[in-house]
VOMITI-477617 format. One line per field, with one value per residue (C-alpha): chain; x negated, y negated, z; residue number from 1. Coordinates in steps of 0.05 Angstrom, whole numbers, plus 5000, padded with zeros to 4 digits. Each point is the difference from the previous one (the first is absolute). Layout:
BEGIN
unit: c(A	...) .
px: c(X	...) .
py: c(Y	...) .
pz: c(Z	...) .
pos: c(NUM	...) .
***
This chain:
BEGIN
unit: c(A	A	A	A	A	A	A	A	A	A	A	A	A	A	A	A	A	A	A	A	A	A	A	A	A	A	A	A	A	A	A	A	A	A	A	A	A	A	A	A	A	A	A	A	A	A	A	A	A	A	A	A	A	A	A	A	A	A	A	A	A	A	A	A	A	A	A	A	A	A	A	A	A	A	A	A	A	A	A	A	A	A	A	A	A	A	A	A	A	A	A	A	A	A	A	A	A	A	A	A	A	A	A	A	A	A	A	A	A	A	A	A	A	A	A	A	A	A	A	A	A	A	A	A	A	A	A	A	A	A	A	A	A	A	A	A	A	A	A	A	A	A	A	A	A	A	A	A	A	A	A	A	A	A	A	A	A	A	A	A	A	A	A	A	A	A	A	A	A	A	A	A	A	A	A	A	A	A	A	A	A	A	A	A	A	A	A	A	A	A	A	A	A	A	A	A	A	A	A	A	A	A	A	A	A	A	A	A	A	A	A	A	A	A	A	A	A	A	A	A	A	A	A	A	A	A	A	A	A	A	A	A	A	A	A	A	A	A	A	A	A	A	A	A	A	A	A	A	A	A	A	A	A	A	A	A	A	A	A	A	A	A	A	A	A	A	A	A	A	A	A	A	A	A	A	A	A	A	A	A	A	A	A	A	A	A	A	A	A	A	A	A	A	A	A	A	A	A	A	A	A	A	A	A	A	A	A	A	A	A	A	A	A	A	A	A	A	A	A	A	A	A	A	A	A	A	A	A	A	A	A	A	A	A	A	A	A	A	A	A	A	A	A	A	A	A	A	A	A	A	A	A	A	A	A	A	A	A	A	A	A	A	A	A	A	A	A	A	A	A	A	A	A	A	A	A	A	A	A	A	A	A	A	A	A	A	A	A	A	A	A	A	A	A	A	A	A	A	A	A	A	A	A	A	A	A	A	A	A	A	A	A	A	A	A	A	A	A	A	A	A	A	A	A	A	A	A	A	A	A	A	A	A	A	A	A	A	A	A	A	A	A	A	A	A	A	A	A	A	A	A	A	A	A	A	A	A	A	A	A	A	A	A	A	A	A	A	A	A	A	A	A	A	A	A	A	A	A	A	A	A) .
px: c(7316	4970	4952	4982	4990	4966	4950	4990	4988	4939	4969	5015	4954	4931	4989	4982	4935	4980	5030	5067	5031	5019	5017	5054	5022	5007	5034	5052	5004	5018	5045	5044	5002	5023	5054	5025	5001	5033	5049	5009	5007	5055	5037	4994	5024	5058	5020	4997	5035	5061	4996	5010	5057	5030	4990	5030	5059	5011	4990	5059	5040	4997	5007	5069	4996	4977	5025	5064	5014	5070	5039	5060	5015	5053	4951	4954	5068	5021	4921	5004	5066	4976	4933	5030	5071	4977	4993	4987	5067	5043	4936	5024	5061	4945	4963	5048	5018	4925	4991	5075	5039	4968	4932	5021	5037	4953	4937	5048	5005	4935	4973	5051	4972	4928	5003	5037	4951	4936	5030	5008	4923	4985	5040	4958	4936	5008	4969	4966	4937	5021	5004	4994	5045	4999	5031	4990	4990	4929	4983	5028	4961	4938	5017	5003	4951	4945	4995	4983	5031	5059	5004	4982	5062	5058	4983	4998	5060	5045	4990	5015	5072	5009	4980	5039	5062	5002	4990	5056	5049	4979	5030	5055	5025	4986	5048	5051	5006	5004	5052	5035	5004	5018	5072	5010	4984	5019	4999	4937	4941	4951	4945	4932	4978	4949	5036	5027	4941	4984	5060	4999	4918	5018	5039	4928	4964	5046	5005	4920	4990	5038	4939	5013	5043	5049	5009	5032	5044	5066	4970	4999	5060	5038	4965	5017	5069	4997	4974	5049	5052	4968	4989	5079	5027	4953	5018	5077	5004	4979	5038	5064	4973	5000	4958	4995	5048	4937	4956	4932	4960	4952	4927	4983	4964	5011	4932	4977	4933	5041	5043	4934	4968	5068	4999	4933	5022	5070	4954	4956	5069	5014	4938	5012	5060	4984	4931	4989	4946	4948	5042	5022	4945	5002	5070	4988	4934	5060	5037	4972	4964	4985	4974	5064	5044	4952	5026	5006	5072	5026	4965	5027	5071	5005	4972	5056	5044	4972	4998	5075	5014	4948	5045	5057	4990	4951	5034	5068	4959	4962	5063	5057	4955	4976	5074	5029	4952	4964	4936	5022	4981	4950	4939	5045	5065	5032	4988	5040	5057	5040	5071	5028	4956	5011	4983	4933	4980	5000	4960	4937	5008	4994	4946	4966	5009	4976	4936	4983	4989	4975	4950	4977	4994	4944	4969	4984	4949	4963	5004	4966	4946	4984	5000	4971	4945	4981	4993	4966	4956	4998	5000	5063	5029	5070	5042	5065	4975	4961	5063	5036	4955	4984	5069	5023	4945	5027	5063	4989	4952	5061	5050	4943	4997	5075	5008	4953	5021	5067	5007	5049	5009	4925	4965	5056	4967	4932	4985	5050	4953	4927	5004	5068	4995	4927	5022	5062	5008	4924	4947	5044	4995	4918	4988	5042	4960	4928	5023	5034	4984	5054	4982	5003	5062	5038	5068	4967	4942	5051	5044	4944	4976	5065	5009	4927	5011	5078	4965	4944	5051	5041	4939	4960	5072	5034	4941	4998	5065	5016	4932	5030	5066	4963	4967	5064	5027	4944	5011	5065	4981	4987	4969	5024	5075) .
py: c(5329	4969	5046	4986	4925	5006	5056	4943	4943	5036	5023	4937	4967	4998	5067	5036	4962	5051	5070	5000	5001	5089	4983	4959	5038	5064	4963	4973	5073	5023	4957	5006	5076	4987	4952	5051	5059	4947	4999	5066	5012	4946	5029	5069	4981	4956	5068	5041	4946	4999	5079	4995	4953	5041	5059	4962	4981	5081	5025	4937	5027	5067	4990	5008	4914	4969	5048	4947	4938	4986	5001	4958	4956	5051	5061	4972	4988	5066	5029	4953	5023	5073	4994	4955	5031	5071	5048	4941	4975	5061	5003	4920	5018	5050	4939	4950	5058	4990	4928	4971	4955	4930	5033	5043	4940	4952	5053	5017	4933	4960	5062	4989	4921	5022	5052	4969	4939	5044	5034	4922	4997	5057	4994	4919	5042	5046	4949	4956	4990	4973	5045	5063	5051	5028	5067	5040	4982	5026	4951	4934	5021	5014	4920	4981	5038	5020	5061	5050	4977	4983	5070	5025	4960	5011	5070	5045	4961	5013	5066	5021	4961	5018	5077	4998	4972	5053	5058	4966	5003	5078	5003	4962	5029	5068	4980	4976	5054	5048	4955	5001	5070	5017	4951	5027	5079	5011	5066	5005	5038	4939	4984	4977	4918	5029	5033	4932	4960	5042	5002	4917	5000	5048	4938	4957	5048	4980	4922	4993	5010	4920	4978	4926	4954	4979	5067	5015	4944	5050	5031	4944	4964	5066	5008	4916	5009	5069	4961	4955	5052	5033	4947	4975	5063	5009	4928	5010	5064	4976	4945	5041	5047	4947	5001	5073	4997	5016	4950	4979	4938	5004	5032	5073	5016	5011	4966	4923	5031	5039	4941	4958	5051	5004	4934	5002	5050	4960	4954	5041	5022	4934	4991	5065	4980	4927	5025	5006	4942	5048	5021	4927	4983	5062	4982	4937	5017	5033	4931	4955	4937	4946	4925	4972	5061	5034	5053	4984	4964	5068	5033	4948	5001	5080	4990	4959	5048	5055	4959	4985	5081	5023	4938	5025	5082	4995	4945	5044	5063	4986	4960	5050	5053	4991	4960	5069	5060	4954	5036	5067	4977	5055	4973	5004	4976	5045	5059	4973	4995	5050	4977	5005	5061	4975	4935	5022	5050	4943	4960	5043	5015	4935	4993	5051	4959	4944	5031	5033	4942	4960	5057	4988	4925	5014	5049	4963	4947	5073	5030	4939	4992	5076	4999	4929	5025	5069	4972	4935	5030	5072	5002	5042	4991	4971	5056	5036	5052	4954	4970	5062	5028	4942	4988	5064	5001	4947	5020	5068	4965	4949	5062	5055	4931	4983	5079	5001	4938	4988	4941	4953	4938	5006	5001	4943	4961	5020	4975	4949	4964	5022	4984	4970	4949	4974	5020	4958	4945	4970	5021	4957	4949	5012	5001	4931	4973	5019	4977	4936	4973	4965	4936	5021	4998	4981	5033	5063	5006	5008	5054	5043	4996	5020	5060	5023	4993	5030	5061	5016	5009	5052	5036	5013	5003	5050	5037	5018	5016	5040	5046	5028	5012	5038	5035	5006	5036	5042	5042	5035	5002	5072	4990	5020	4995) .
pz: c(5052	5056	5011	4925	4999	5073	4959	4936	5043	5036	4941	4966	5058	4964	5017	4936	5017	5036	4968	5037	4929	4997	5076	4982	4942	5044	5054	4949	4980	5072	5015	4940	5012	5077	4960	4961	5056	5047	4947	4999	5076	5005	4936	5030	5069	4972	4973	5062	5037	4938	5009	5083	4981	4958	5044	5065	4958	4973	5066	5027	4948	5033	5068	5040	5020	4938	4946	4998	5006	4974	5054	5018	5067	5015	4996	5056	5042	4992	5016	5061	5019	4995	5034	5066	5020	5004	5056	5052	5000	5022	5062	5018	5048	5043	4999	5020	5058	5010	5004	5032	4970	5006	4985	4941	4965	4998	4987	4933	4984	5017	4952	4948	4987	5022	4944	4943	5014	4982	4948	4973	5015	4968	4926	5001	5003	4954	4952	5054	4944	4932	4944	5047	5033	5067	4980	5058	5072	5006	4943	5036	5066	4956	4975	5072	5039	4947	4961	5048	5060	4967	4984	5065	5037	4949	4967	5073	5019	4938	4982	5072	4988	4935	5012	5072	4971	4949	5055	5040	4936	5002	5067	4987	4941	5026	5075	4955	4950	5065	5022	4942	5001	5060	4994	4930	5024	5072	4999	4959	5032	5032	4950	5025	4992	4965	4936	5000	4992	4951	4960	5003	4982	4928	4979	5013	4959	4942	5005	5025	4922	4981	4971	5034	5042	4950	4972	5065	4999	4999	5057	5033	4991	5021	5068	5006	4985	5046	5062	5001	4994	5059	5044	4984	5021	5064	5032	4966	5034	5071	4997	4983	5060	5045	5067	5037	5066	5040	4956	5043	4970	5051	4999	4963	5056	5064	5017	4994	4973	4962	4974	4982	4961	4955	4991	4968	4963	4969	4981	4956	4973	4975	4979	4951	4979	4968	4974	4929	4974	4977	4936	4990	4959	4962	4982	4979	4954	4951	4997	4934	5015	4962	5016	4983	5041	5049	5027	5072	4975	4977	5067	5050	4977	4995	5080	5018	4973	5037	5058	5006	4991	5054	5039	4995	5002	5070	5046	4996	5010	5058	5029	4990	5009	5072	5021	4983	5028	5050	5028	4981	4922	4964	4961	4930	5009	4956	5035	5061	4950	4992	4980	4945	4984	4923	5008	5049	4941	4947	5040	5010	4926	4981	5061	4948	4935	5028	5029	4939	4963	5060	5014	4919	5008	5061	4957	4937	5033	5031	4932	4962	5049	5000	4919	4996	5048	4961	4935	5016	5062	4978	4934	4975	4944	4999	4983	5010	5045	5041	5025	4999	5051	5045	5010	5020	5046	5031	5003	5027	5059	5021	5000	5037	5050	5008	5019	5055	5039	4983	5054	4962	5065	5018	4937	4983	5055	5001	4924	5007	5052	4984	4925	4978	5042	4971	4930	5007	5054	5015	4946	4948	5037	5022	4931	4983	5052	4969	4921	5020	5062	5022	5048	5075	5037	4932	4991	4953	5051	5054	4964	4981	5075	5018	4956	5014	5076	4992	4955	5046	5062	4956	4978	5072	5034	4948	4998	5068	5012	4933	5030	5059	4968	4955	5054	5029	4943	4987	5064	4976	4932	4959	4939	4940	5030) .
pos: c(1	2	3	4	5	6	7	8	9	10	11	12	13	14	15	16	17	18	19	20	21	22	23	24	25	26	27	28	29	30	31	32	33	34	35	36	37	38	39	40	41	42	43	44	45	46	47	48	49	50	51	52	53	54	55	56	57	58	59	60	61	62	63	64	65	66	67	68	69	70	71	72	73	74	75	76	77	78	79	80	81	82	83	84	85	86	87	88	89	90	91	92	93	94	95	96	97	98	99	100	101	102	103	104	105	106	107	108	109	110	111	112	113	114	115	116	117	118	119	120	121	122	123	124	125	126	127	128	129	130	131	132	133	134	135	136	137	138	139	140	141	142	143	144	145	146	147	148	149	150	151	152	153	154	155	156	157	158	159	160	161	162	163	164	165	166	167	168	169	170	171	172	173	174	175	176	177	178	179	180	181	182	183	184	185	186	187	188	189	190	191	192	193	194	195	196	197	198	199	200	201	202	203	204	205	206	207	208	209	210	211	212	213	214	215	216	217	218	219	220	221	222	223	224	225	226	227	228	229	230	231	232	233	234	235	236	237	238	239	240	241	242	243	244	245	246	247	248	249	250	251	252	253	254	255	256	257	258	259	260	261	262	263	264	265	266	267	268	269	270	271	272	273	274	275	276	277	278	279	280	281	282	283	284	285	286	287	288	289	290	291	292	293	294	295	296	297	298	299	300	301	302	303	304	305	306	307	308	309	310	311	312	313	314	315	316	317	318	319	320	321	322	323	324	325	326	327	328	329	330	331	332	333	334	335	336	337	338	339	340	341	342	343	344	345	346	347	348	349	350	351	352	353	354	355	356	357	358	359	360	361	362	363	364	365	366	367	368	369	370	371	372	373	374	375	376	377	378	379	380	381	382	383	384	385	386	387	388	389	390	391	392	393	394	395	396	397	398	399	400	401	402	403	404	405	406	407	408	409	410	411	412	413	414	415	416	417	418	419	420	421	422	423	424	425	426	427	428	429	430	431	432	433	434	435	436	437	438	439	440	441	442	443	444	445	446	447	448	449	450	451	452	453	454	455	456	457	458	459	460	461	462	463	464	465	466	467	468	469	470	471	472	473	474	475	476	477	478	479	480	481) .
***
């Protein structure tokens, strides 16, 4: 309308005096037609915007994090419970064997705090911006660093923990099964570590197709209830052992460069072992939230929980573990275990309950970025099949991957300290740093400095260590053993 009056005024100015009368009349004309098609844009994009909306939300609906959000406080204990004390755990008595004593304890327990402190970080920024959600960890660095090198930092990093977790649950399962079978069936003709892989990987193929995270919620609370079985009967069983008669608790090598480069590697270990922040915010995005009962309460108190199990299933491990073999300790404690034969057998079953479930809680963040990214980026449609064939791609890759380098205590380390470590100990805390900017040299600016400087010692140390055990490994190794 103010076009309008500005149009009236002008010609209202003495200037049909001189013939500007039609002139007027055809620029009243014009602009009411611009009014109306101005209308008509804004109407039409209003529309395309509802549509987007409404397309977002279907596809939300649909994907493997968002599809549901009714879970319970205890469901994100038992997903945290799953995701940390897995495979790392029965690796902590090499590492202690690795580290010493004095070094091994306190490395266990400075990460214990460091960890359980970003995870606290972590759960407060999943809605660090009123009225939003942070439901995935490539979205909160996206909030912090910008959109595209937010994505840039966080995506690389957590599909390379996410996707080498899973290919270490392949090995896992597939060492243990072997075990397993060759307690149960001594006189059994030896079966390759292959044919095991494979044989745990068929079971994959089935439970990849639990549309989200709370659909695997039985899943999970098995392999929870399974690790602590596990890691019960390996520190229960070395402490009824007791110490070897020729027990050595000095260095695995015979070298000191030797000794150093296995202490890097102990510490990537670790690392591994209390390293599981990039599905936290996953886990949470299935919790409810409201203003008046966000859903960090729910989030923070299942964490505790899960906190006080990984407490009290890795301290006895790592202790009882490495008091009872000493140096002589193989990367997974179980398999230096051998009596009872019973009691051994159980174990590395429940070593493969656990990981079954643990290897589907790393998978579902891969599978909703893979989906979320072909039908928002490529253009698929959201279907059955779609899902059915991505994630049986995936699956296959992680098992054809497992079978070629089946190095359980390097790739334990390696990943542990390249990527767990930023994942988990220090970009948390990078991150806190950029949204709230604590006051320098203030008691939160001081942690986070801490944890960042604490982090990027495990990741260059563990790094370098876990890369010539690997080597180290690789020069004996046949593939397809």
């Amino acid at each position: 309308m103010l076009l309008i009056d500005l149009v009236n005024a002008y010609c209202g100015w003495e200037h049909h005096e001189f013939g500007f009368v039609g002139l007027c009349w055809t620029m009243n004309y014009m602009v009411l037609i611009e009014q109306k098609w101005s209308l008509r844009i804004i109407k039409f994009l209003n529309r395309e915007k509802e549509k987007m909306e409404d397309n977002n939300k279907d596809i939300n609906n649909w994907l493997a994090v968002t599809r549901s959000r009714n879970g319970k406080w205890w469901y994100s204990a038992f997903h945290n419970v799953t995701a940390l004390v897995g495979a790392g755990v029965l690796g902590f008595p090499y590492a202690m064997s690795q580290l010493g004593w004095g070094p091994g304890i306190t490395v266990l327990v400075l990460s214990w705090i460091c960890t359980l402190y970003t995870a606290w970080q972590m759960i407060e920024m999943h809605e660090a911006e009123s009225g939003k959600r942070f439901d995935r960890y490539h979205e909160l660095g996206q909030y912090a660093f910008g959109e595209k090198l937010g994505l840039w930092i966080v995506v690389p990093q957590t599909l390379i923990v996410d996707i080498g977790t899973d290919i270490i649950y392949m090995i896992t399962g597939g060492n243990s099964l072997k075990k397993a079978h060759q307690i149960l069936c001594k006189d059994c003709k030896p079966i390759r570590t292959t044919y095991f892989i494979m044989i745990f990987a068929s079971l994959q193929f089935f439970l990849s197709h639990l549309p989200s995270f709370n659909s695997i919620i039985g899943v999970s609370i098995s392999a929870a209830v399974m690790s602590i079985c596990y890691s019960t009967i390996a520190w229960t069983s070395s402490a009824h052992k007791g110490a070897l008669p020729d027990v050595k608790y000095d260095g695995r090598s015979s070298t000191t460069t030797g000794n150093v480069f296995d202490f890097f590697t102990g510490l990537g270990t670790i690392a591994f072992g209390y390293a599981a922040h990039n599905v936290l915010l996953e886990i949470q995005a299935t919790v409810p939230s409201t203003p008046e009962k966000p859903s960090k309460k729910a989030m923070w108190k299942g964490m505790i929980a899960a906190y006080i199990v990984v407490g009290l299933c890795y301290f006895p491990v790592a202790i009882f573990g490495y008091w009872a073999f000493g140096n002589s300790v193989t990367d997974n404690i179980l398999m230096s275990l051998d009596k009872p034969h019973w009691l051994t057998a159980v174990a590395n079953i429940f070593v493969v309950i656990h990981v079954t479930g643990s290897y589907q809680v790393f998978a579902v963040p891969v599978f909703d970025m893979m989906e979320s990214v072909m039908v928002r980026r490529m253009n698929f449609r959201p279907t059955w099949y779609l899902r059915f064939i991505s994630r049986n791609i995936y699956v296959a890759l992680t098992m054809l991957v497992a079978i070629i380098f089946p190095f359980f205590g390097g790739l334990l380390s390696f990943l542990g300290g390249l990527v767990f470590a930023p994942t988990t100990y220090f970009l948390p805390c990078i991150i806190w740093l950029v949204v709230y900017k604590p006051k320098r040299f203030s008691g939160s600016w001081c942690a986070n400095w801490f944890c960042i400087v604490f982090g990027v010692l495990l990741m260059v140390l563990g790094s370098i260590g876990a890369t010539r055990e690997i080597i180290l490994q690789a020069k004996d190794y046949k593939f397809f053993s």
